[in-house]
C-alpha positions as CSV (number, residue, x, y, z in Angstrom):
1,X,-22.6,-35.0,-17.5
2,X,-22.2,-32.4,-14.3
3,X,-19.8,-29.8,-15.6
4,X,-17.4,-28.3,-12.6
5,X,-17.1,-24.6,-12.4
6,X,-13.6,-23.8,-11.5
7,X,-12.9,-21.8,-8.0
8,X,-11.1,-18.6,-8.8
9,X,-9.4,-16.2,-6.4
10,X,-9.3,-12.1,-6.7
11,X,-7.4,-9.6,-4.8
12,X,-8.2,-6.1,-5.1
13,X,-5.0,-4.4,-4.4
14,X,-6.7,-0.7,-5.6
15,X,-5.3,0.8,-8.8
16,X,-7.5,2.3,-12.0
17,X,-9.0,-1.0,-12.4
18,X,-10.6,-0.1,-8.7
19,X,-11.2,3.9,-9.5
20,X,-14.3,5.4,-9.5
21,X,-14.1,8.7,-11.2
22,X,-16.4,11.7,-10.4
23,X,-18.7,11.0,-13.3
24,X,-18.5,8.9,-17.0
25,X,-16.2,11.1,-18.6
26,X,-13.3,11.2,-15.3
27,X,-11.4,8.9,-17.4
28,X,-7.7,11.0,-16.8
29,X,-7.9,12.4,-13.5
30,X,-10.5,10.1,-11.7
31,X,-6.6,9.4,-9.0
32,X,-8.3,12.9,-7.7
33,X,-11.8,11.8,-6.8
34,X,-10.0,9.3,-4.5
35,X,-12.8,6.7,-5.1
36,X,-11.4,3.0,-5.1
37,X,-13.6,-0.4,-4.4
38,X,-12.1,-3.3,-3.0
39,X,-12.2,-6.6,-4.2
40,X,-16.0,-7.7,-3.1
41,X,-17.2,-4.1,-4.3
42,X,-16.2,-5.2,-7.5
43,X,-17.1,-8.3,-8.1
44,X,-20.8,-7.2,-6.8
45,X,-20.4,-4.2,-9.5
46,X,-20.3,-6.7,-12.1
47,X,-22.9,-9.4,-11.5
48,X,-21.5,-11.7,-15.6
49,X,-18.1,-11.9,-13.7
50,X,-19.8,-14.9,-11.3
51,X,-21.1,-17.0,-14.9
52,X,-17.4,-17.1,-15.1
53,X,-15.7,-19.2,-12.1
54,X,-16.5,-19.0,-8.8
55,X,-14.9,-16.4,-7.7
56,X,-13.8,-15.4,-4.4
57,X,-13.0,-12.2,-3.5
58,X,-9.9,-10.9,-1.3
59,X,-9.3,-8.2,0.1
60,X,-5.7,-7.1,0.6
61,X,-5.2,-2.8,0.2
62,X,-7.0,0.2,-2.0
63,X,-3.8,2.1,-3.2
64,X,-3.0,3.8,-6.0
65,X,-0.2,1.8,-7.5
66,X,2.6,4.7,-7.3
67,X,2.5,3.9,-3.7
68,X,3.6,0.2,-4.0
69,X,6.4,-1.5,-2.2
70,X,8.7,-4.0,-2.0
71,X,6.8,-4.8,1.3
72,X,3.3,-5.1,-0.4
73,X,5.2,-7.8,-2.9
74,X,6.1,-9.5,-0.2
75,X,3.0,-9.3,1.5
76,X,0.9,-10.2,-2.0
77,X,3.5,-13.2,-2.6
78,X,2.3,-14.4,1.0
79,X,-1.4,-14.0,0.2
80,X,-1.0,-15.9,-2.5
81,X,0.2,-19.2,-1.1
82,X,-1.8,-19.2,1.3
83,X,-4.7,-19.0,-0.5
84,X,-3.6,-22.0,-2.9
85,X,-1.9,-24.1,0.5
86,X,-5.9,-23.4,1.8
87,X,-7.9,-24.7,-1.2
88,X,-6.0,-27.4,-3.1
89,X,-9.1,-26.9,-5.5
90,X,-8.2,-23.3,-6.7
91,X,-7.4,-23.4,-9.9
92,X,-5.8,-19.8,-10.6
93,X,-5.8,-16.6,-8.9
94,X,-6.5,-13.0,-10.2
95,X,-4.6,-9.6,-8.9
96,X,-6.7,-6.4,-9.7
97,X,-3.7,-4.3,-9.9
98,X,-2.8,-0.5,-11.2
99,X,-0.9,0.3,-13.9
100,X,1.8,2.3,-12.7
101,X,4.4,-0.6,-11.3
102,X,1.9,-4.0,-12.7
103,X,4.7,-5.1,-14.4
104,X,6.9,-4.8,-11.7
105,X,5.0,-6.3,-9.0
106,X,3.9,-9.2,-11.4
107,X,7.5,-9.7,-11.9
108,X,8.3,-10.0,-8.7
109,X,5.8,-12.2,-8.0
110,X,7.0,-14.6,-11.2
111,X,10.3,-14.9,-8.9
112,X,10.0,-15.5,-5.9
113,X,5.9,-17.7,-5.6
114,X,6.0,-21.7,-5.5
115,X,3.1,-22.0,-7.0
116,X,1.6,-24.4,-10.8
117,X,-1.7,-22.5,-10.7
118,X,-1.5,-19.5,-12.6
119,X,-1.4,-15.8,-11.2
120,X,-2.9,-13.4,-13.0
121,X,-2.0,-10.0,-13.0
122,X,-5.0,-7.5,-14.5
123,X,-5.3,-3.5,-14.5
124,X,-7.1,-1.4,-16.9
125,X,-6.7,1.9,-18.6
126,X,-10.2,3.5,-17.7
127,X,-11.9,3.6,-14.3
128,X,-14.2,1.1,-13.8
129,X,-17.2,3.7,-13.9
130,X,-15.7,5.4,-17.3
131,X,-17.1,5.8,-20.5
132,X,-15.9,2.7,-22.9
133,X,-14.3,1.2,-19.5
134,X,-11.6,-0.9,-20.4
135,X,-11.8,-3.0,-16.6
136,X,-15.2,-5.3,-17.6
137,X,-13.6,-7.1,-20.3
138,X,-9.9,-6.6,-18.9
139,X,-11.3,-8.9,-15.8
140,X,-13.3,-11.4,-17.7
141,X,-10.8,-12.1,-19.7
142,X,-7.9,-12.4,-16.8
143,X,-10.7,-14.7,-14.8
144,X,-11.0,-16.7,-18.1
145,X,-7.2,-17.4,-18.6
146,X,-7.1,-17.7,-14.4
147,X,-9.4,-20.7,-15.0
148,X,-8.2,-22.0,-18.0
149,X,-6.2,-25.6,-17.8
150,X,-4.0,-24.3,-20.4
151,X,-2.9,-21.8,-18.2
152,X,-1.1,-24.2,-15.0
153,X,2.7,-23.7,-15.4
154,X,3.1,-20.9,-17.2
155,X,3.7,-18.9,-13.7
156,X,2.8,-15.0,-13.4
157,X,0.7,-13.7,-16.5
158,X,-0.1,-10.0,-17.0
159,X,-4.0,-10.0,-19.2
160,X,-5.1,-6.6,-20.6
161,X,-6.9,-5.8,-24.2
162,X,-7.1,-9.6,-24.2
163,X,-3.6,-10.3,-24.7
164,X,-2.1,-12.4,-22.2
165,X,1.8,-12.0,-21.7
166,X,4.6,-12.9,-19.3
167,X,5.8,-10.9,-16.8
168,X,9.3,-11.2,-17.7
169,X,8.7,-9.7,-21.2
170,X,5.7,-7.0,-20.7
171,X,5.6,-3.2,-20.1
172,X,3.9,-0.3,-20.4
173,X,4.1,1.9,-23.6
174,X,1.9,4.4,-23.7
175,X,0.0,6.6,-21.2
176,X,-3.7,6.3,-22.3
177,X,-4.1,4.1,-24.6
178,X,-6.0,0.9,-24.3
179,X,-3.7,-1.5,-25.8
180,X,-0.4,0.5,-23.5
181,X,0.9,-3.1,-22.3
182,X,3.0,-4.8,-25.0
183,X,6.0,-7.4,-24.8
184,X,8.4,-5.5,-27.1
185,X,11.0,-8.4,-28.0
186,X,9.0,-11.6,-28.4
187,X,5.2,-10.7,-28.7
188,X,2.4,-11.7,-26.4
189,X,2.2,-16.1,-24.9
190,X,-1.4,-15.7,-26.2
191,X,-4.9,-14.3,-26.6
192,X,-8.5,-14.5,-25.2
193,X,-11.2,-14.6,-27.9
194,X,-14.2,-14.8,-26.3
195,X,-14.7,-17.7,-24.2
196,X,-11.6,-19.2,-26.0
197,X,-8.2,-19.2,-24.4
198,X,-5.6,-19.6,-26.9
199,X,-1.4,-20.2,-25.9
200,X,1.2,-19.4,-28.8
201,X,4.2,-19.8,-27.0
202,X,6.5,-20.2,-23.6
203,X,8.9,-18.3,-21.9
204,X,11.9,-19.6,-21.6
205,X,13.3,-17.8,-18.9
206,X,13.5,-19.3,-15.1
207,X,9.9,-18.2,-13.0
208,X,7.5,-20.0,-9.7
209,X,8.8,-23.2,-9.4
210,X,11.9,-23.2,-11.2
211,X,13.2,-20.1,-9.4
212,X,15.7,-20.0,-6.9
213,X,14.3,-17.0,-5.3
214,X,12.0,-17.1,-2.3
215,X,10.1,-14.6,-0.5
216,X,12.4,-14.2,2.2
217,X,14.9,-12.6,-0.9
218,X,12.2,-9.8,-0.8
219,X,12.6,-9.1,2.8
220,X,16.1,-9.2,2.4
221,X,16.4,-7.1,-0.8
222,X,19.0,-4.3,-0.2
223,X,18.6,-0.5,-1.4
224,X,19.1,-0.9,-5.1
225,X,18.4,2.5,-7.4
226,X,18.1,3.3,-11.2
227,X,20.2,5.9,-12.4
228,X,19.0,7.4,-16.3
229,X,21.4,8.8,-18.8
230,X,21.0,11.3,-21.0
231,X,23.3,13.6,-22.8
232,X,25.5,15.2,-20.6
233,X,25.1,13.4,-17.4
234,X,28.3,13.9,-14.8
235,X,27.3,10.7,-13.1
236,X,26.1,12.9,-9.7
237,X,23.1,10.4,-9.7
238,X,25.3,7.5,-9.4
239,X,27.2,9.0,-6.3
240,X,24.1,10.4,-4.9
241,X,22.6,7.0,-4.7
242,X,26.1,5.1,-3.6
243,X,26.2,7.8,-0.2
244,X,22.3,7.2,0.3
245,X,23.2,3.8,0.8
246,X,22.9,1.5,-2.5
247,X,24.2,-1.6,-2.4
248,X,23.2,-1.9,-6.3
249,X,22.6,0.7,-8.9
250,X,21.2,-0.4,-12.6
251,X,22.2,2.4,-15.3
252,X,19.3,3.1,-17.8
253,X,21.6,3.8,-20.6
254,X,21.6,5.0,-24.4
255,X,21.4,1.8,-26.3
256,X,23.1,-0.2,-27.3
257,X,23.4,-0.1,-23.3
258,X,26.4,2.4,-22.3
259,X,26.5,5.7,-20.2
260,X,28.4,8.9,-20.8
261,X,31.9,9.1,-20.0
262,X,31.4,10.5,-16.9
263,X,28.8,8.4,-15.7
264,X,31.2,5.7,-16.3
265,X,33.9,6.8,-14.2
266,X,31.7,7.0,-11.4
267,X,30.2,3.8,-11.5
268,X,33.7,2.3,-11.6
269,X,34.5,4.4,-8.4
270,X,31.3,3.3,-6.7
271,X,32.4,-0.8,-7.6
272,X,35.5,0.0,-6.1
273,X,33.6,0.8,-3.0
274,X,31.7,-2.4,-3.3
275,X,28.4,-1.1,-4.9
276,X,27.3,-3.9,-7.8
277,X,26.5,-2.0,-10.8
278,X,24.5,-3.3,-13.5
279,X,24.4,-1.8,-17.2
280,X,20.6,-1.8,-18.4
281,X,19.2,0.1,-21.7
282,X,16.7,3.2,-21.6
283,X,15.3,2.1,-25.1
284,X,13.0,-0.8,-23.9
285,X,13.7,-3.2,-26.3
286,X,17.3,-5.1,-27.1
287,X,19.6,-6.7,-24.3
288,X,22.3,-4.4,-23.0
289,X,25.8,-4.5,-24.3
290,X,28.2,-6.5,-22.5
291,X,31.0,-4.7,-23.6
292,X,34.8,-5.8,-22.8
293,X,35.9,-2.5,-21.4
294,X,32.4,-2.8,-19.1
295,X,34.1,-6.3,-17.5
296,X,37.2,-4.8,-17.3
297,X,35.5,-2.4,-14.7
298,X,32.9,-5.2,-13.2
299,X,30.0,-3.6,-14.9
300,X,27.4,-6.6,-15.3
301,X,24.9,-6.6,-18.4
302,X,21.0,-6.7,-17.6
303,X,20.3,-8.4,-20.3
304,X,17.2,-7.2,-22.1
305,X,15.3,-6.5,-18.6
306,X,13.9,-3.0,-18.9
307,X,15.7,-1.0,-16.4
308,X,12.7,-1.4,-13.2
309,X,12.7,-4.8,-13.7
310,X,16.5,-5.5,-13.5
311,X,16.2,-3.2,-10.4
312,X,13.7,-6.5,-8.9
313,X,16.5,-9.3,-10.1
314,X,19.5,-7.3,-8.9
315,X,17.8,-6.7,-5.5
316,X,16.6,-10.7,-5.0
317,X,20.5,-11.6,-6.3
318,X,21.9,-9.2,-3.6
319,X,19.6,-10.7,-1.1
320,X,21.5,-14.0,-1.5
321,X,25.1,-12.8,-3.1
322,X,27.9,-9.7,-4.1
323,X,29.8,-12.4,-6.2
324,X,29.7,-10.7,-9.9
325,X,30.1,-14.1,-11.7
326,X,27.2,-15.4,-9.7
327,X,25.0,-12.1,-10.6
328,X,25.9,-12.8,-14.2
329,X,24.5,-16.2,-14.2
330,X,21.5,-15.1,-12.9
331,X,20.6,-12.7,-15.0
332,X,21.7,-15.2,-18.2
333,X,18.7,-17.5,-16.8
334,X,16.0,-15.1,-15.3
């Protein structure tokens, strides 16, 4: 019996997972050595990672991931289908990724790509060079769930401390620590034990192939900012960010999900003037209140998106629509 190795594609975008720190024990400020490998670099690094798939290395930038945009989601969301248009025998694809905004460009991604084979989204904690590197096992096991069978459908998956989660539902929680990517709400779709690749549960939520949202809705995302609360906050942020230009502002708000009276009263001037404003919650965990009085204003409830993310699905709906109801429904389904 021949047994087929799967075909498995990885992008290097940069990020810790790519850092080289100035010696074992640069495992905080190694972002100073400047040191990043791209995507071949890596995969010759770590010889085991071929006994895996067949994997094919792409190179696409070397940043760290603070300097991400909406253009490189774009561009990544491009590189993506292509790759799976060019080899109908791919069977998932892998996106070495930094820590910083992985969960945002992952989500992204789980909005607006076409695509049944899984993408993988993988970082790590450590540079790759670090003492107790967290980026060997953190990319074995993303290749492993990449090639898994189980994995087709499921859409964008985010693999670190061999945990596999959605993109929807995942963030980062702690600084340093090697298990900082949980999924607060609902818990992790699965694990990877070893060669085993083990699925618990679904999202339910829209993503790929059920989403309405293309890649031309990234192009076309408007200026959309967060503003945070805290005590005391005159709601000078909002206004700041309604005369820069935003056509959408998402308030990170004490939970349940409200902002202080002030900040209030200026996002209900800034709807007046056509800005969509979106009430999110700053506690990471919980939907957002979607209080009567907020209505009454046209204040729309994010749901339990943590604020960066509702930032993304506010931005892809305002690339298509201003229509309040219509914003409403998406985020109800996304």
């Amino acid at each position: 019996m021949v047994t087929t190795i799967p075909e498995v594609a990885f992008i290097g975008t940069g990020g810790t997972i790519a850092s080289i720190g100035k010696d074992a024990f640069d495992i905080l400020d190694y972002g100073n050595n400047d040191n990043r490998l791209h995507a071949d670099d890596i995969i010759a690094a770590l010889p085991p990672l071929r006994g895996l798939a067949r994997v094919t290395p792409v190179r696409f930038k070397n940043i760290e991931s603070t300097a991400v945009t909406s253009g490189d989601w774009r561009d990544l969301a491009l590189l993506c289908a292509r790759l799976a248009e060019d080899n109908p025998e791919l069977a998932g694809i892998v996106i070495g990724h930094g820590t910083a905004t992985l969960e945002e460009s992952a989500y992204c991604l789980s909005l607006t790509l076409k695509l049944k084979i899984p993408v993988v989204v993988v970082g790590s904690q450590r540079p790759l060079n670090g003492i107790s590197s967290d980026a060997p096992a953190n990319l074995v096991s993303a290749i492993r769930v990449a090639a898994s069978p189980d994995s087709s459908g499921r859409g964008v998956l985010i693999v670190l401390n061999d945990e596999i989660h959605a993109a929807r539902d995942v963030s980062k929680r702690s600084t340093f620590r090697l298990h900082a990517f949980q999924s607060a709400d609902f818990g992790m779709l699965g694990q990877v034990d070893g060669e085993t690749v083990r699925y618990y549960r679904r999202t339910e939520r829209l993503h790929t192939l059920e989403s309405e949202f293309s890649v031309a809705d990234i192009a076309a995302m408007p200026r959309v900012d967060v503003a945070y609360s805290y005590a005391g906050s005159d709601g000078t942020a909002i206004r700041a960010f309604a005369a820069a230009g935003a056509k959408g502002i998402v308030l990170a708000g004490f939970a349940p999900g409200m902002g202080t009276p002030s900040e209030v009263e200026a996002l209900e001037e800034v709807i007046s003037r056509g800005v969509v404003a979106l009430q999110s919650s700053r506690a990471g965990s919980g939907g957002a209140l979607d209080s009567a009085r907020h209505r009454a204003i046209g204040i729309i409830a994010a749901d339990n998106l943590t604020p960066p993310k509702a930032r993304i699905l506010l931005g892809l709906a305002l690339a298509r629509t201003t229509d309040r109801n219509e914003i409403q429904r998406i985020f109800a389904m996304y």
